[in-house]
C-alpha positions in Angstrom: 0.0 0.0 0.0 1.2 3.5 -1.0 0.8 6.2 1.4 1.8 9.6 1.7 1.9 11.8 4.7 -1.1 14.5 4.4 -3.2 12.6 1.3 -4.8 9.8 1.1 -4.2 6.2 0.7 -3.6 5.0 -3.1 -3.7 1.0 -4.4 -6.4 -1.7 -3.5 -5.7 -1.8 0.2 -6.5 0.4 2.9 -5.4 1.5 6.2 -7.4 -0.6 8.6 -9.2 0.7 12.1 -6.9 0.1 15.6 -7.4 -3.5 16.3 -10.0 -4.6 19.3 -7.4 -5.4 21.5 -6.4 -1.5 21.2 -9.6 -0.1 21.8 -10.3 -2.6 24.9 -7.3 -0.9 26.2 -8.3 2.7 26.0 -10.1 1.9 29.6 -6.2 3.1 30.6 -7.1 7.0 29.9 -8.4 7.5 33.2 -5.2 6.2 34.5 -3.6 9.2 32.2 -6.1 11.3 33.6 -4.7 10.7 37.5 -0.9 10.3 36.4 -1.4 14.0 35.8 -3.3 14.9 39.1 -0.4 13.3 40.6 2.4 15.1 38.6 0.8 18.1 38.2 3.8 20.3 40.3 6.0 19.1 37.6 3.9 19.8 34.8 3.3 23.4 36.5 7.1 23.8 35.1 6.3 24.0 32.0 7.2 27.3 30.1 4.9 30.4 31.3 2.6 31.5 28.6 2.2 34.8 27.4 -1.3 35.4 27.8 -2.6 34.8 24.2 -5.9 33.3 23.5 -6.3 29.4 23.5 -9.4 28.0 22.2 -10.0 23.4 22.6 -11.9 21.6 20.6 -13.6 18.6 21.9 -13.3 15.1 20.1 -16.6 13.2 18.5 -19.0 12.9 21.1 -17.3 14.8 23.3 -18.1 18.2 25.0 -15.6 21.0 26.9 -16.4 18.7 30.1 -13.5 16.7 28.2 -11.1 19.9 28.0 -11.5 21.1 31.3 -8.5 19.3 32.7 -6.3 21.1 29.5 -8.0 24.6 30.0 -7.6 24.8 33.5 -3.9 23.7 33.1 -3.1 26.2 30.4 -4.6 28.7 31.9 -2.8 28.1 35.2 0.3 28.3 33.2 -1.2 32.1 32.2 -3.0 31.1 28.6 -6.7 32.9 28.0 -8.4 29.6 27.3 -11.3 29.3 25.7 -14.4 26.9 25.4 -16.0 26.3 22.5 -19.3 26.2 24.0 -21.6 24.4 21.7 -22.5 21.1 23.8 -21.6 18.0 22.5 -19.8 17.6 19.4 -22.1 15.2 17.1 -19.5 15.7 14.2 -20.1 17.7 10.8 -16.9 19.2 9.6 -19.3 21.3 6.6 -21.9 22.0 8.9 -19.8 23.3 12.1 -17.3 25.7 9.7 -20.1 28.5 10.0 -20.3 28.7 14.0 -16.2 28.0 14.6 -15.7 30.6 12.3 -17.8 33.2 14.1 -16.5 32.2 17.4 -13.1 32.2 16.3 -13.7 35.9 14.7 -15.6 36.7 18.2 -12.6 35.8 20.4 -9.8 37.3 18.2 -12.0 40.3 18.2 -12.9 40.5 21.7 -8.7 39.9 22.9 -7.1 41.7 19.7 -4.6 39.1 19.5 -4.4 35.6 17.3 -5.4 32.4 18.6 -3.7 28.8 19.2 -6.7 26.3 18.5 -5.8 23.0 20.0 -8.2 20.2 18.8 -8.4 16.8 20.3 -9.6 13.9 17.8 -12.5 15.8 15.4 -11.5 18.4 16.9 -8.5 18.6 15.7 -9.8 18.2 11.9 -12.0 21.5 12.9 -9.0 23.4 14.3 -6.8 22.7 11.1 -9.8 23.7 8.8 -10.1 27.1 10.5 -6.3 27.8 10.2 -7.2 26.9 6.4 -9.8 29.7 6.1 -8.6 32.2 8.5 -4.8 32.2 8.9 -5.0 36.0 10.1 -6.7 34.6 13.0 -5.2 31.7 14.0 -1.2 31.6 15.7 -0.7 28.2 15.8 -2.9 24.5 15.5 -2.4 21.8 17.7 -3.8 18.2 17.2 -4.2 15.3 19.3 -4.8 12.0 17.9 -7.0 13.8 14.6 -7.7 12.1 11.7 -6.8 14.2 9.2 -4.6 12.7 6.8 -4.2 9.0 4.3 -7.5 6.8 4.8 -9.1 8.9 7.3 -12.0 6.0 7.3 -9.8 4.4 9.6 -11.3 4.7 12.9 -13.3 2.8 15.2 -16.1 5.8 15.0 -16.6 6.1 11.4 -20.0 4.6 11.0 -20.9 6.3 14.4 -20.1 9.3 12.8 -21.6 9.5 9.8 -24.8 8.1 11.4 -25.1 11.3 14.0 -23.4 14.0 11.6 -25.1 13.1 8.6 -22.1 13.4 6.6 -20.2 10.8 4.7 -16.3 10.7 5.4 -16.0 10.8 1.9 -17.9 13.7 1.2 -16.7 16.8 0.6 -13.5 15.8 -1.3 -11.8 18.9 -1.8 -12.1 19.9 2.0 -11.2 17.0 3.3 -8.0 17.3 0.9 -7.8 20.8 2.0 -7.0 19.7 5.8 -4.7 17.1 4.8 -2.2 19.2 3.2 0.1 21.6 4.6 -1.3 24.8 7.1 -0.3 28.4 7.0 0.3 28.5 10.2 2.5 26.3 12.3 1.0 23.2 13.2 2.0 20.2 15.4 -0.2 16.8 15.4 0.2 14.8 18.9 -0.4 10.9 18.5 0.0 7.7 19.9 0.4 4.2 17.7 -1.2 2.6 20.4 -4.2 4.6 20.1 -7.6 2.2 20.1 -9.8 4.6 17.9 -7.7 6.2 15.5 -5.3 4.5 12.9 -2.3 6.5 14.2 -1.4 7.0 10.0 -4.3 9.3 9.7 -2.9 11.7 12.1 0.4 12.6 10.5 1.1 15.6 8.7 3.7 16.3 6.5 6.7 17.9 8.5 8.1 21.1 7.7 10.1 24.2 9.3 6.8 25.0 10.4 5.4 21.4 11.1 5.8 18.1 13.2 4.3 15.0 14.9 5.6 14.0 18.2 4.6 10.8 19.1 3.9 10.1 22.7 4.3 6.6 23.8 1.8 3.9 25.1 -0.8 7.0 25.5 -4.8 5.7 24.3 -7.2 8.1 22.3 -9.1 8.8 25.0 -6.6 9.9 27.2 -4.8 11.8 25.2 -5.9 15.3 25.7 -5.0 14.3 30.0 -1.9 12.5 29.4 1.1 14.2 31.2 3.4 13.9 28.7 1.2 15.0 26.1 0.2 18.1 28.2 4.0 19.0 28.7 4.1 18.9 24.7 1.2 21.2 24.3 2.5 24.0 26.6 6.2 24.0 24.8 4.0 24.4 21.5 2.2 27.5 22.9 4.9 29.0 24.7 6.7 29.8 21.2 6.3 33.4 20.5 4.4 34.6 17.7 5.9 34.4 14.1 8.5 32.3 15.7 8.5 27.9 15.7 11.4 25.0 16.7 10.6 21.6 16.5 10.3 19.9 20.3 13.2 19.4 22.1 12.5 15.7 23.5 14.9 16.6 26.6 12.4 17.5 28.9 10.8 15.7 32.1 9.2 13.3 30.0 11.6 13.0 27.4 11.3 8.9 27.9 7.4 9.6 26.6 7.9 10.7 23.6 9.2 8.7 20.1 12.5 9.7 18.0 12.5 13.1 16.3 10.7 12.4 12.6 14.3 12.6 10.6 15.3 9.4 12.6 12.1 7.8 12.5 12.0 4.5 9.6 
């Protein structure tokens, strides 16, 4: 099977969903969820932020119940986060693009300053379309576990999600292409191989100077957006100043965590 970072998947075969076995496991998030209750005075060292507007995206079936833990942490670390305040997400990447765009334009208006979307799962998809249609507005996108990119049909959720969005992953083509490619803006995509939901193929982008995946071992879908290591990443991301991006440096607290730098990746 040929498959190219940020497009789709070419020849006969496709990119299959995680395995059973996989998405049995992801009962380990709320272990994720308490290793970073517990380490929380070390993830309060994380670089200060400077105050700019955050706004997280809840996965598919998800609401901001599921960021909490993230906003209160970025904002403890001196981020403006932001809800997205529209109750559960039921999925629609066409149909949402109207409302995230008018709260996008309502929080860069309201703080005067561009915004870091952070996007977990569908989330994620939504945070990299809006960087696509309004790169004045956005500072940075960061992705956890989103499928974005190759056979995004590989998920444990696709049927669900098409049921409750009325949309068809395969709809809107030239969208859907769209997010796959490369951003305006700087953009880093979070994911684990052992995640149970998402094929971890869909959620990598093509590096660039202004682009990278960092992998965080053993970490499921679910606990993603809560796992300590993957929280540490996400403040080094937004702490960059403005106009300004370096790939992670690995040597950090959890530098066991994460995988090899791309360029030494097979």
């Amino acid at each position: 099977m040929a498959i190219a970072e940020g497009g789709a998947a070419t020849g006969e075969q496709r990119l299959q969903p995680p395995s059973l076995f996989l998405m049995l496991a992801e009962v380990r998030g709320l272990f994720e969820l308490n290793s970073s209750l517990l380490l929380s005075p070390l993830l309060l060292r994380a670089p200060k932020g400077d105050g700019h507007p955050v706004l997280a995206l809840p996965g598919f079936l998800a609401s901001d119940l599921s960021m909490a833990p993230m906003r209160r942490y970025l904002k403890e670390l001196g981020y403006d986060t932001h809800a997205w305040n529209m109750g559960r997400n039921l999925g629609g990447v066409a149909s949402k693009r109207v409302a995230l765009r008018d709260l996008l334009r309502r929080i860069h208006d309201q703080t005067g300053r561009k915004v870091s979307v952070i996007g977990w799962s569908l989330g994620g998809v939504y945070a990299r379309d809006l960087a696509l249609q309004m790169p004045d507005m956005v500072r940075a996108v960061i992705t956890l576990g989103s499928p974005f990119a190759n056979d995004i049909r590989a998920t444990n959720a696709t049927r669900l999600y098409e049921a409750l969005s009325g949309e068809a992953v395969d709809d809107n083509l030239e969208i859907r292409q769209a997010i796959a490619g490369d951003l305006p803006v700087p953009a880093t995509s979070i994911y684990s191989r052992t995640d149970g939901i998402v094929n971890w193929h869909t959620s990598l982008l093509r590096p660039s100077e202004t682009a990278e995946n960092i992998e965080v071992y053993f970490a499921s879908h679910i606990g993603l957006g809560v796992n300590p290591a993957a929280l540490w990443a996400v403040a080094d991301r937004l702490a960059q100043s403005e106009g300004e991006f370096k790939h992670f440096d690995r040597s950090g607290p959890f530098a066991i965590a994460y995988g090899p730098p791309e360029n030494a990746q097979s």
